[in-house]
N, C-alpha and C positions, 0 to 999 in steps of 0.2 A: 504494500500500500504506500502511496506518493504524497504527498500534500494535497496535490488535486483530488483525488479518492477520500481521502479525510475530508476536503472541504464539502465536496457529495455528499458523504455520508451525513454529516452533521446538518446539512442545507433539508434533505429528506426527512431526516428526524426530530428535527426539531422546527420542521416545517416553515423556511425561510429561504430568500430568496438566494443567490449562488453568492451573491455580493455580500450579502449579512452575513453569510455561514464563514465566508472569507477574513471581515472583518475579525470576526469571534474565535478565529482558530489564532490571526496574527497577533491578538490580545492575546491570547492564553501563551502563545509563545515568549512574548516579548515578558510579559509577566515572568515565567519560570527565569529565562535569560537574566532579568533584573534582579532577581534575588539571588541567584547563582554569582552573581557583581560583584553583591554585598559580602559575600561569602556565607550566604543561608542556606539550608538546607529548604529543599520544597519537599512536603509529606503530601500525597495524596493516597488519604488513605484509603486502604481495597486495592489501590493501584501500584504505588511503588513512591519510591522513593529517590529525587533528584542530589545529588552531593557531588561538588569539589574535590578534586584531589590532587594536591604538588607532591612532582616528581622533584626530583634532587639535581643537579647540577651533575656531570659525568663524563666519564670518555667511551670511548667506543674504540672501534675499529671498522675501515672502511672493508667490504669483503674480496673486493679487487684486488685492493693493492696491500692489506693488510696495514695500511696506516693509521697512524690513532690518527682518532678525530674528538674534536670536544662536543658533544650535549650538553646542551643549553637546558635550566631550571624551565619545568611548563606547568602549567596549570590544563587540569582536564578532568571532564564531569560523567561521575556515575552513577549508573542506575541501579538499585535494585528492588525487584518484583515486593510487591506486596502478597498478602495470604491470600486477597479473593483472584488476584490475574494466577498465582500458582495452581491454586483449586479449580481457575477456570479453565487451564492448559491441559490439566491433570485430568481432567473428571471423563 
């Protein structure tokens, strides 16, 4: 499922027009995004759980040439399942 499929989906069911449903998905995005900013967690519970994670500063190695290379600190966001999307995968 794509953005455009989500915005279907949400336009259908909650009986709105393809522009409103559009609006309403870019709001709920921009929303998690904002608070993910802040360094907040988003609980949506039944559903799962939005969070932050920094990685560390690092070296590597290139697989080519076998040279180190530096890794730069990053910041990057995780999900995980709440109990009703498990139950609902599961059942």
């Amino acid at each position: 499922m794509n953005k455009q499929d989500l915005v279907a989906v949400v336009a259908e069911t909650g009986e709105l027009t393809r522009a409103k449903a559009t609006e309403v998905v870019d709001a709920m995005f921009k929303a998690i995004e904002a608070s993910l900013k802040e360094s907040q967690e988003v609980r949506l519970v039944g559903f799962g759980t939005f969070s932050i994670s920094t990685r560390k500063a690092g070296t590597g190695r290139n697989p080519r040439t076998g040279e180190e290379i530096k890794i730069e600190a990053s910041t990057s966001v995780r999900f995980k399942p709440g109990k009703g999307l498990k139950d609902a995968l599961n059942s």
